[in-house]
Rosetta silent file (secondary structure, phi, psi, omega in degrees, C-alpha in Angstrom):
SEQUENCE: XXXXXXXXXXXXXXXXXXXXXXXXXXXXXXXXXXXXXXXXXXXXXXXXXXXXXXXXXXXXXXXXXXXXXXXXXXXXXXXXXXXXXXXXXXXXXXXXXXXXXXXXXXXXXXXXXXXXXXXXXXXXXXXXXXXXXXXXXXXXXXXXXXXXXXXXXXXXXXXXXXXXXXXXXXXXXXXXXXXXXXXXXXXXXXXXXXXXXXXXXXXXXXXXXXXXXXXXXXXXXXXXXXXXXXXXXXXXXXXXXXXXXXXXXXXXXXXXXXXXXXXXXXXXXXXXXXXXXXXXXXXXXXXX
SCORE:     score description
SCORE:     0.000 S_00000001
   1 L     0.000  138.516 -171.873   98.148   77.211   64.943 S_00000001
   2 L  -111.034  120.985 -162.811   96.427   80.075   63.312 S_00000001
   3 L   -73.475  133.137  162.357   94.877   82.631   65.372 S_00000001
   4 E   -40.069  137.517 -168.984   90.825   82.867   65.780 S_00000001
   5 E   -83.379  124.166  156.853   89.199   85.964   63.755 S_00000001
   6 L   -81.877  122.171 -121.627   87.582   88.162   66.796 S_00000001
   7 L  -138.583   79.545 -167.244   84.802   89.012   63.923 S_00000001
   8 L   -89.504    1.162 -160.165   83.900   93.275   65.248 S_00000001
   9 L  -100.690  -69.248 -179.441   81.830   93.395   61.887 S_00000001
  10 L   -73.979   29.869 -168.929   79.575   90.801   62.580 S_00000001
  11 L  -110.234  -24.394 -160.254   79.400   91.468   65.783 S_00000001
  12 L   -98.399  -45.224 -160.187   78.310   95.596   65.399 S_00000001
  13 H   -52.528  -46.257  164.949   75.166   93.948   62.924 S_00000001
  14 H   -19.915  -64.653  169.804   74.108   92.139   66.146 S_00000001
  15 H  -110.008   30.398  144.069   73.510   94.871   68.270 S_00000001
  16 H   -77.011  -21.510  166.414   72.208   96.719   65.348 S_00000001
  17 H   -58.173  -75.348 -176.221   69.669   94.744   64.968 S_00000001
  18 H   -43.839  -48.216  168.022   68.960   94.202   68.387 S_00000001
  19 H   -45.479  -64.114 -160.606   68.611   98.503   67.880 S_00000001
  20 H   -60.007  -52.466  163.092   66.348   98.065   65.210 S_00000001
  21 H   -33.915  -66.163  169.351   64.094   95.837   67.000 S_00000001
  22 H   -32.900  -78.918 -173.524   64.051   98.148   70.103 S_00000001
  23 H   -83.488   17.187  140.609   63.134  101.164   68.343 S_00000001
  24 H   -54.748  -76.864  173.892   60.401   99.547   66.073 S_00000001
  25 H   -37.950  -70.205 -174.397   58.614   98.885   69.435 S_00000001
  26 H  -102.549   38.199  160.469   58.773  101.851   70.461 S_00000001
  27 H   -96.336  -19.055  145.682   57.795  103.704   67.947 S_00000001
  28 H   -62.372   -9.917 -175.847   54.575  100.879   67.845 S_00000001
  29 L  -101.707   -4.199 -164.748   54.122  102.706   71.166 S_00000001
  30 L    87.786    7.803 -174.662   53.489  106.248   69.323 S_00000001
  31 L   -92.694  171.865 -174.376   57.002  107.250   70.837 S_00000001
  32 L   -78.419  149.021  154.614   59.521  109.536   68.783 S_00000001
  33 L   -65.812  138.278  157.310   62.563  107.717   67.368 S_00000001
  34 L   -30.830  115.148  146.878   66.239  108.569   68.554 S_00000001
  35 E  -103.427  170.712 -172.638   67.857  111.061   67.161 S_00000001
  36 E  -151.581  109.114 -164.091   71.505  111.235   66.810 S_00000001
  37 E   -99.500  149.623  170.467   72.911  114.778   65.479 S_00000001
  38 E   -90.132   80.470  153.765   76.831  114.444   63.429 S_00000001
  39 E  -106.646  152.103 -160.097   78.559  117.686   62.795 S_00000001
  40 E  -121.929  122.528  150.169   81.261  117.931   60.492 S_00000001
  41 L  -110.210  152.993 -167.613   83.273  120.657   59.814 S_00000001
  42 L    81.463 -174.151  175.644   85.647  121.407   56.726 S_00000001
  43 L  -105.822   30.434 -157.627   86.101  118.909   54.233 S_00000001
  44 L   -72.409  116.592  178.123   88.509  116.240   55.607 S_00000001
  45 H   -66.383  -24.722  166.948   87.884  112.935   53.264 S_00000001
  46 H   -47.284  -81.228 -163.623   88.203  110.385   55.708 S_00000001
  47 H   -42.589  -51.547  169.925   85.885  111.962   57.956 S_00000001
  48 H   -41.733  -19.698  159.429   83.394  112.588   55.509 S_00000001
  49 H   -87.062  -23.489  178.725   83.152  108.684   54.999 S_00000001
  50 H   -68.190  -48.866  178.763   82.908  108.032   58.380 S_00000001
  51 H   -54.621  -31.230 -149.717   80.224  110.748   58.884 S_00000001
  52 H   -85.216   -6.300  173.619   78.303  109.354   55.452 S_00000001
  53 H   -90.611  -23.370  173.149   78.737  105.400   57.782 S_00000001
  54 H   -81.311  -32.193  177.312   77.152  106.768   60.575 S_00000001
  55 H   -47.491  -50.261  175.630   74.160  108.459   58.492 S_00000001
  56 H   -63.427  -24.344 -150.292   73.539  105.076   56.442 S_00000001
  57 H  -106.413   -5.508 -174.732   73.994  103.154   59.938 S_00000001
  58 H  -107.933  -53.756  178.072   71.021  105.517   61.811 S_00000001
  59 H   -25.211  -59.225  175.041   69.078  105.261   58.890 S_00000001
  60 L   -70.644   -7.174  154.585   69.226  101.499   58.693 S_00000001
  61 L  -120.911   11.219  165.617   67.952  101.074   62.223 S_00000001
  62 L    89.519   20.129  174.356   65.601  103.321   62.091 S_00000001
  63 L   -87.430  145.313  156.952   67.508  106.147   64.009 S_00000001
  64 L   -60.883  146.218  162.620   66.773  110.037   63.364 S_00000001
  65 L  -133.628  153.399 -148.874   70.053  111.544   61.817 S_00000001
  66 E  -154.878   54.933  153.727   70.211  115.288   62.538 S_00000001
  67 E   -31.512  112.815  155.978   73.480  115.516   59.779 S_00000001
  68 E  -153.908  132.183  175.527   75.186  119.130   59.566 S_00000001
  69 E  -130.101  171.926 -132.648   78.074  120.026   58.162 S_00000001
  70 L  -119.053 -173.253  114.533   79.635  123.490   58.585 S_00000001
  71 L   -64.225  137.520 -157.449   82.312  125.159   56.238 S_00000001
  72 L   -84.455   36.862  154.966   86.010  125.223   58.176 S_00000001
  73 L  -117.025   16.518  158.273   85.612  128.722   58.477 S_00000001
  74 L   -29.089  139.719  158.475   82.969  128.459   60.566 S_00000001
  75 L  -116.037  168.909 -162.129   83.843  129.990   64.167 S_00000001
  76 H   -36.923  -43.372  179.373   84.411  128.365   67.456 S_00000001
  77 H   -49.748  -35.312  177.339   81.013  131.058   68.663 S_00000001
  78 H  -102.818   -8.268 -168.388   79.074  129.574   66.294 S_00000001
  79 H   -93.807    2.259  158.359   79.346  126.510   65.983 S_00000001
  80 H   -69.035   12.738  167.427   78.925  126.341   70.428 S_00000001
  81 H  -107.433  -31.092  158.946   75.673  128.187   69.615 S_00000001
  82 H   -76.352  -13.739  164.445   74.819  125.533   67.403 S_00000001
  83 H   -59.162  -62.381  179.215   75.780  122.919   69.937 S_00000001
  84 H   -40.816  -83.494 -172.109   73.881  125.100   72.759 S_00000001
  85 H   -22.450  -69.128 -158.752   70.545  124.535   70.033 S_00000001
  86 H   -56.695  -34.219 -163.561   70.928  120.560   69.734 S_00000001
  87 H   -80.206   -4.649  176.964   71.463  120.381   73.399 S_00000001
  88 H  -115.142   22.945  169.306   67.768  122.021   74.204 S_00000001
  89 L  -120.691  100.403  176.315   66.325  120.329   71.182 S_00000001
  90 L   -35.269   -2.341  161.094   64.253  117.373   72.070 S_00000001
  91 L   -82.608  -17.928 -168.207   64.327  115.000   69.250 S_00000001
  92 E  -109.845  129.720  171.922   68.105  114.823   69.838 S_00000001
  93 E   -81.393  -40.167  177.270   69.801  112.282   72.017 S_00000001
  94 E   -99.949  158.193  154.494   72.747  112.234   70.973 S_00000001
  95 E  -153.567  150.505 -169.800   75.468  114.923   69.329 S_00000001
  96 E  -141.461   91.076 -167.902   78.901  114.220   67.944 S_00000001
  97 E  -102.137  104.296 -178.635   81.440  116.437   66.533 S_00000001
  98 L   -36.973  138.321  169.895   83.496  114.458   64.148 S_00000001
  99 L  -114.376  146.753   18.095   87.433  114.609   64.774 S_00000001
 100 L   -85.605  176.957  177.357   89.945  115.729   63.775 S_00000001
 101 L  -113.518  165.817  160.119   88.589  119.423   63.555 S_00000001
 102 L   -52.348  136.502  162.220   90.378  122.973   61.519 S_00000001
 103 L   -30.170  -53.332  165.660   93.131  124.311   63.550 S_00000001
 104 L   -20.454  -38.005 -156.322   91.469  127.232   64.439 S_00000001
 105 L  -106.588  165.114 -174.839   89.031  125.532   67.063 S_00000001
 106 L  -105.103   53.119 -175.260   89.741  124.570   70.695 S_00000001
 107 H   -65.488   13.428  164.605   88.150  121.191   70.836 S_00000001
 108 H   -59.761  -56.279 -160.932   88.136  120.510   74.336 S_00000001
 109 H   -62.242  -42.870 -166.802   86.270  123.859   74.933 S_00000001
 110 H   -68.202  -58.626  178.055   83.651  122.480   72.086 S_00000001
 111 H   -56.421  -12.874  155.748   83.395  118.975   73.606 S_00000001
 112 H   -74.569  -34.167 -179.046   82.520  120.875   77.064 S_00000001
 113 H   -68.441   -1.932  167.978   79.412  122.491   75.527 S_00000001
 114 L  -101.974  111.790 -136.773   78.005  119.411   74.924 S_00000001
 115 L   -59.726  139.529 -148.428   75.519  118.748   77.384 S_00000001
 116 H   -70.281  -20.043  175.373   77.031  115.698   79.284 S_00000001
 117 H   -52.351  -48.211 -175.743   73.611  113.503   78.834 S_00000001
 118 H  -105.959   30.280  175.485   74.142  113.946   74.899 S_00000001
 119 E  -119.747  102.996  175.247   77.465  113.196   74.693 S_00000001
 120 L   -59.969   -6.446 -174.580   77.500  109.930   72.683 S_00000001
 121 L  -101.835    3.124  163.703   81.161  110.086   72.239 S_00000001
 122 L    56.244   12.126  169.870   81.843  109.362   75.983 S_00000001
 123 L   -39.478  -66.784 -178.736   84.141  112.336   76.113 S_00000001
 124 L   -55.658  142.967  170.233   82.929  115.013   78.260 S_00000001
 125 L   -40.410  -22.449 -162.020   84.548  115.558   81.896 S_00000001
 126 L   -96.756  -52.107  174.554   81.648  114.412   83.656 S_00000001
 127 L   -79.802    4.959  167.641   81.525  111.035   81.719 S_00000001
 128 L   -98.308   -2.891 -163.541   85.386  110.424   81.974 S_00000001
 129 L   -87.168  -55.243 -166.949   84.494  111.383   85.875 S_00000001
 130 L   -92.057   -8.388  129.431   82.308  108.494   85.957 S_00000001
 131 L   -35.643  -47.966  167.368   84.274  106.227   84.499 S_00000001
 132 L   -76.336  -38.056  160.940   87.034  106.710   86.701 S_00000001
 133 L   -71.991    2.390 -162.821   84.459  106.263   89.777 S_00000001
 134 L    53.439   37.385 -171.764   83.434  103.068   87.838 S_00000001
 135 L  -125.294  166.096 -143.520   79.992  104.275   87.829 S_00000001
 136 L   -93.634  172.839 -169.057   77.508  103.947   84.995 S_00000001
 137 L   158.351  154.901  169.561   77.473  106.677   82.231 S_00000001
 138 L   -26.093  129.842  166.126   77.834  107.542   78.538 S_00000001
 139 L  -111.550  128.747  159.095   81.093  105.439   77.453 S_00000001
 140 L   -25.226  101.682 -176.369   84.090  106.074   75.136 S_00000001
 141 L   -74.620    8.200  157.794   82.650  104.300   71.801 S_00000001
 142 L   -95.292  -30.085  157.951   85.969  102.444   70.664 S_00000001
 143 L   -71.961  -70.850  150.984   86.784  101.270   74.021 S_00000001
 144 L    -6.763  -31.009 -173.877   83.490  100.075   74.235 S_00000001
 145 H   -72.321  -60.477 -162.605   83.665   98.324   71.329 S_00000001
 146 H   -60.657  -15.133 -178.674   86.616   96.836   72.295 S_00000001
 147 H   -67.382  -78.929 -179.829   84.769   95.782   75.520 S_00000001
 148 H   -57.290  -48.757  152.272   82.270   94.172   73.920 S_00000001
 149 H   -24.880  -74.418 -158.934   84.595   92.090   71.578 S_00000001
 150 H   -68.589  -49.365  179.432   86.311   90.710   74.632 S_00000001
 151 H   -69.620  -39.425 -156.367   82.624   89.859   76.570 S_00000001
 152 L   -95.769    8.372  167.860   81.037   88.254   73.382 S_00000001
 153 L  -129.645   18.260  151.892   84.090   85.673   72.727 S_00000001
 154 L    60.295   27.019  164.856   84.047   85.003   76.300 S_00000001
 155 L   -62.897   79.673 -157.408   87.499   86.169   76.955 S_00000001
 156 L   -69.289  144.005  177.093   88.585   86.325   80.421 S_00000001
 157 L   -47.675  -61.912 -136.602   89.859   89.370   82.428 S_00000001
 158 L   -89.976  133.664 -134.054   90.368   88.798   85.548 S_00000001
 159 L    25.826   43.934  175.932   94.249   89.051   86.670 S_00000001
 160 L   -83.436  132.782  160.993   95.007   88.354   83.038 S_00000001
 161 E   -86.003  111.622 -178.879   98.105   91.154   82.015 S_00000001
 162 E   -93.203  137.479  166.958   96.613   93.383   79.825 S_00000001
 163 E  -121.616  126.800  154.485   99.025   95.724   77.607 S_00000001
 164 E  -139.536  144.280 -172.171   97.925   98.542   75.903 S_00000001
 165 E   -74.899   93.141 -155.189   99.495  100.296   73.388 S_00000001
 166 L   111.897  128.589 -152.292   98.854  103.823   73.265 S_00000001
 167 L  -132.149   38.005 -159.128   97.698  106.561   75.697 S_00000001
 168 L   -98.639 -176.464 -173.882   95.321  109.064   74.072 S_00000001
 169 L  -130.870   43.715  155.542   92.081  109.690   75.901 S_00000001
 170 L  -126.002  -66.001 -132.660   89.800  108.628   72.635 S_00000001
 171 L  -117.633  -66.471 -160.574   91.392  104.870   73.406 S_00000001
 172 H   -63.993  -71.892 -171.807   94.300  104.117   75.467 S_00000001
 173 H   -24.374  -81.449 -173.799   93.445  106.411   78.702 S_00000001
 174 H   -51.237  -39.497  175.857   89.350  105.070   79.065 S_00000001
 175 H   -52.100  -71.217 -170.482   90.275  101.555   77.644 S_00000001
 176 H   -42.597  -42.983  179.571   92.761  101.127   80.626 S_00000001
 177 H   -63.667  -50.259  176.808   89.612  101.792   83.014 S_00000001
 178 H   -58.276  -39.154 -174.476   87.377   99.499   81.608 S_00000001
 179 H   -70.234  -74.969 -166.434   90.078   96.760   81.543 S_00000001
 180 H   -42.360  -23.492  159.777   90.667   97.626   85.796 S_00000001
 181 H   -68.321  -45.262  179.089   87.180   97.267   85.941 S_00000001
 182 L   -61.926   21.444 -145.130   87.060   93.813   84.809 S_00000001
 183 L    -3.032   57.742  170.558   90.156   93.197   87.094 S_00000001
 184 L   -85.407  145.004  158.698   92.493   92.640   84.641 S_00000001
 185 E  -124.901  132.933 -156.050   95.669   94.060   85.390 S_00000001
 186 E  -109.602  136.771  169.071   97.053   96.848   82.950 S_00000001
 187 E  -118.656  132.395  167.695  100.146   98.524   81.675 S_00000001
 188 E   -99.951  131.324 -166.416   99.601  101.161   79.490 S_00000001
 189 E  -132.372 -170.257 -158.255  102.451  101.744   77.202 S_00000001
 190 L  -169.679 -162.780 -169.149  103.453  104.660   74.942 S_00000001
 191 L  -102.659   -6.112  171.058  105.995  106.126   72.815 S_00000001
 192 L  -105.782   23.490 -162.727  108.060  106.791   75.254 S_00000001
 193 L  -105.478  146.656 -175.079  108.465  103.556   77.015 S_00000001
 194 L  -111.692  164.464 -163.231  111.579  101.491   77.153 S_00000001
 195 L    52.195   42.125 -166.840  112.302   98.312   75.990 S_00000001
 196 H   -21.962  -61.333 -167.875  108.839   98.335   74.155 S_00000001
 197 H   -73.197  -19.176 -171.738  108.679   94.434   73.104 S_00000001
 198 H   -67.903  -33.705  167.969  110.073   93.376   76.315 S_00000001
 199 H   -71.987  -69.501  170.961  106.408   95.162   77.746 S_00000001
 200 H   -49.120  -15.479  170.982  104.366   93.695   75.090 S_00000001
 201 H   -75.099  -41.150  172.101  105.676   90.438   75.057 S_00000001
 202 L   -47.706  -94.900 -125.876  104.451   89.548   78.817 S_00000001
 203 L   -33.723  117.903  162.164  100.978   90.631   77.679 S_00000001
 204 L   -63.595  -45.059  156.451   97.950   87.874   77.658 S_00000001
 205 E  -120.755  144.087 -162.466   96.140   90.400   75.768 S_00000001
 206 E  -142.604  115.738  162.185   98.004   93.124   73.688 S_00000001
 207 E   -86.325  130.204 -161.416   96.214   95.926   72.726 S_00000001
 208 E  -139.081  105.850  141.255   97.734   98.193   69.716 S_00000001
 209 L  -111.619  101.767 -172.333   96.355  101.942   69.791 S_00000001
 210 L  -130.820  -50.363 -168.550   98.970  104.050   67.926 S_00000001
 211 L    77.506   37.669 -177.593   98.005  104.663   64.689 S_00000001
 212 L  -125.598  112.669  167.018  101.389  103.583   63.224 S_00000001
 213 L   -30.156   96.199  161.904  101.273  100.620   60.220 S_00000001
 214 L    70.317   29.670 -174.535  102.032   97.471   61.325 S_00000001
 215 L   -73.663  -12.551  166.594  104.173   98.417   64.147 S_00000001
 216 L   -75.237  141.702  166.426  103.303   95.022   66.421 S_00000001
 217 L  -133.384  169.949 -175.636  105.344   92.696   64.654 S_00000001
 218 H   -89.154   12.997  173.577  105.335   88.896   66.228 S_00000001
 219 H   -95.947    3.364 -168.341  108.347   89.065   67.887 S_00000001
 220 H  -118.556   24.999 -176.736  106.904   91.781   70.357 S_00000001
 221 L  -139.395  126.903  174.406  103.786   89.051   70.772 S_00000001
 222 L   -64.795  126.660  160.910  103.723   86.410   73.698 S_00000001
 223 L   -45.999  141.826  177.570  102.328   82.847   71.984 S_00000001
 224 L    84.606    4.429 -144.180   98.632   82.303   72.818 S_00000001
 225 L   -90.974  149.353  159.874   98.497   86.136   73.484 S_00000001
 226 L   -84.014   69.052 -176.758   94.816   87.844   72.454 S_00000001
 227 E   -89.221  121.129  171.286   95.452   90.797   70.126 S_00000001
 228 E   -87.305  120.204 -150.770   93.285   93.535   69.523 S_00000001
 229 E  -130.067  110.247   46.049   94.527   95.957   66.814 S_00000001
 230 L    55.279  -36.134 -165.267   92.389   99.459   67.267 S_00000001
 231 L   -73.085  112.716  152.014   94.878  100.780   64.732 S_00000001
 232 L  -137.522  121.988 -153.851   93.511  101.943   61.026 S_00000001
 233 E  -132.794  159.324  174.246   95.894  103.363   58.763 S_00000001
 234 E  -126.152  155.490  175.061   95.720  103.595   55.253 S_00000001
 235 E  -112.371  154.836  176.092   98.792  102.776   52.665 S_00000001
 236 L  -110.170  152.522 -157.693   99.276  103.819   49.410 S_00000001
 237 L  -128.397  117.730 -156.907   99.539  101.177   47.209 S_00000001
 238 L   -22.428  -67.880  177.583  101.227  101.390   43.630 S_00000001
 239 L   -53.372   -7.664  161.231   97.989  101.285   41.682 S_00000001
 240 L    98.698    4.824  175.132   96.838  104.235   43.722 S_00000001
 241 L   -81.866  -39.862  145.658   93.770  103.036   45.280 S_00000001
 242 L   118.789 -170.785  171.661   95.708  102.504   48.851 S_00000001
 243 E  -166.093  173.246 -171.965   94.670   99.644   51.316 S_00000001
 244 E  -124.830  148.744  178.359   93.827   99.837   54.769 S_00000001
 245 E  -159.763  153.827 -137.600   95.952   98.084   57.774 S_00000001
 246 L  -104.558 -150.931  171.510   95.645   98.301   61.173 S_00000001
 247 L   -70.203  -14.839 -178.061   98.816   98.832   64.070 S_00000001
 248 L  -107.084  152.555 -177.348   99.572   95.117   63.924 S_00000001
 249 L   -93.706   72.016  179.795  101.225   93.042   61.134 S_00000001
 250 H   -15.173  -95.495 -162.319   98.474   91.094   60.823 S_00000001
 251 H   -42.800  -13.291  168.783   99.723   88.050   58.811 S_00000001
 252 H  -109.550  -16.011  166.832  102.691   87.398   61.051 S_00000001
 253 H  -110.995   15.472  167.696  101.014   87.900   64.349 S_00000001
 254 L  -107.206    8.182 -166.406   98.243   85.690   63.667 S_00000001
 255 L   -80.452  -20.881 -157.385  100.587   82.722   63.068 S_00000001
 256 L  -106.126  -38.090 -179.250  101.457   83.136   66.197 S_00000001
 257 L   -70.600  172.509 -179.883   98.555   84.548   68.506 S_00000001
 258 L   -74.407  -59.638 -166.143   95.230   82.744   69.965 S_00000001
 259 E  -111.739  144.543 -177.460   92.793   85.285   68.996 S_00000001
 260 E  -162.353  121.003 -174.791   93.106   88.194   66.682 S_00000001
 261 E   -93.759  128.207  158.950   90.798   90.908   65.368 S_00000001
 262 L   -51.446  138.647 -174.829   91.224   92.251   61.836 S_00000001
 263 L  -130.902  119.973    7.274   91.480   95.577   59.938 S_00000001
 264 L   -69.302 -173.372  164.020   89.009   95.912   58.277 S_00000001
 265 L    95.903    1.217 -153.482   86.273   94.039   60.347 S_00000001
 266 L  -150.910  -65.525  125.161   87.253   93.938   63.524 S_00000001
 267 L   -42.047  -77.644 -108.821   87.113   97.674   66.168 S_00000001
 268 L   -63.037  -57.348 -177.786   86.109   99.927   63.365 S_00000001
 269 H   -55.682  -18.213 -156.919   82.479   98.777   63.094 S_00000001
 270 H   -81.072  -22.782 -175.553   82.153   98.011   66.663 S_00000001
 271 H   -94.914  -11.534  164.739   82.608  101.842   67.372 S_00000001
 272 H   -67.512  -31.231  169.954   79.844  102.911   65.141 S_00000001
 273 H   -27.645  -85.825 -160.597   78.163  100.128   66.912 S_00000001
 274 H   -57.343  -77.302 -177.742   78.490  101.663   70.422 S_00000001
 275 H   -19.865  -51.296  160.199   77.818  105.110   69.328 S_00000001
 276 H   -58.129  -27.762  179.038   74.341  103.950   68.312 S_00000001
 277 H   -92.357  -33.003 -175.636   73.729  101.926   71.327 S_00000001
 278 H   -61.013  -25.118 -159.615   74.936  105.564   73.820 S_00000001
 279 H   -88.187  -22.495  175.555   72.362  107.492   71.423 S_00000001
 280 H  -102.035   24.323 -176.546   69.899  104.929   72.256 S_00000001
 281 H  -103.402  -30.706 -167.197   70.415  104.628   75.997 S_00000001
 282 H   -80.094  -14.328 -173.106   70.460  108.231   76.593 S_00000001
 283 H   -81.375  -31.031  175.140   66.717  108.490   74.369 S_00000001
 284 H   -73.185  -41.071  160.224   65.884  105.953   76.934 S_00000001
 285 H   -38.041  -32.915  138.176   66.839  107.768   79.638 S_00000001
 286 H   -29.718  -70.919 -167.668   64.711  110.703   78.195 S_00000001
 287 L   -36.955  -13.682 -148.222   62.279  108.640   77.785 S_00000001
 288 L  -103.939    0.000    0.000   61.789  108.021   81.901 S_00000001
């Protein structure tokens, strides 16, 4: 048996659409579109494709994009004075300061100035507050994703053993909340945990946030098990072009699993997704 594709690509066009649709109406009402502002600082090339997929992806539904990116000598003073601006400027719903950042900056301290309403990145203290109260609020957009994945293929929760791999508070940390909402019950697991496969192998669903290449392998995956791989890494590949592959060894843990999401295709889009749906919940909230 060959594991099912969990499909996160076509899955993100869905409630892009469903986006597009939305704000067509109301902009048929004479209302402003969403904005959603990006800033990037330095010149890190990854990010810079990620920032130039969220630009194309606001564009394409008909989102404001409020794009800026800074030179990494920029300092912490200015660019929270440019934060302070976006957060009293009314066209914007959203703001997002692409990670990782230059050494220099403190990005905790940056991710407090942004006013907790417009922080699409689910981040801020107040919206990891409410998260933790289960109450409703701005959400982490890769755990989200990852959310949504699991509700649209009709994947059940509740007292299922959930593993997840990885403890950061962009994935593992919020992810674990979302799964206890849903009453699954979750072990979070990490780099320091012993007997690693012996924890991932119980797992009904096995989540892999690490950021390490192909580190699930299928002997550290229960048969039938539902893996989600969160993980994007890139390899270099003799001709020099590279390839991308996610925390799981794909091709050996789908011989063996029920369900399995892919990298590419399968989180990545789903978090541009979400990002796009927080900028257009908080413009509704505005909106009220």
């Amino acid at each position: 048996m060959v594991a099912k594709i969990l499909d996160g690509k076509n899955l993100a066009k869905k409630i892009q659409s469903r986006l597009q649709i939305a704000i067509q109406e109301k902009i048929a009402e004479k209302k402003r579109p969403p904005g959603l502002a990006v800033l990037m600082i330095g010149d890190n090339p990854a990010s810079a494709v990620y920032v130039r997929n969220k630009e194309k992806s606001c564009q394409k539904i008909g989102m404001k994009s409020f794009g800026k990116h800074f030179p990494s000598d920029i300092t912490q003073e200015e660019l929270e004075a440019v934060i302070e601006e976006l957060n009293n400027d009314t066209s914007v719903d959203g703001i997002l300061v692409q990670l990782p950042l230059p050494d220099h900056f403190d990005s905790v301290a940056l991710l407090h100035t942004i006013a907790p309403e417009k922080d699409v990145d689910g981040l801020h203290p107040i919206n990891l507050g409410k998260l933790v109260r289960g109450e409703k609020g701005l959400r982490s957009c890769t755990p989200a994703g990852v959310m949504e994945i699991l509700t649209e293929y009709n994947i059940d929760l509740v007292g299922k053993k959930v593993v997840v791999v990885g403890r950061s508070i962009l994935v593992g940390k919020p992810l674990a909340l979302m799964l206890l909402e849903k009453n699954a019950t979750v072990t979070i697991a990490h780099s320091k945990t012993l007997n690693l496969p012996e924890v991932t192998k119980e797992a009904d669903i096995l989540i892999a946030a690490v950021g390490k290449p192909e580190m699930i392998t299928a002997d550290m995956v229960k048969p039938n098990a539902v893996v989600i791989d969160v993980g994007i890494n890139r390899l270099e590949t003799p001709d020099g072009k590279g390839r991308l592959v996610g925390d799981v060894a794909f091709n050996e843990v789908k011989e063996i699993a029920s369900y399995i999401t892919p990298v590419p295709g399968g989180v990545g889009p789903m978090t541009i997704a979400i990002l796009l749906q927080n900028t257009y919940d908080s413009y509704i909230l505005d909106q009220k």
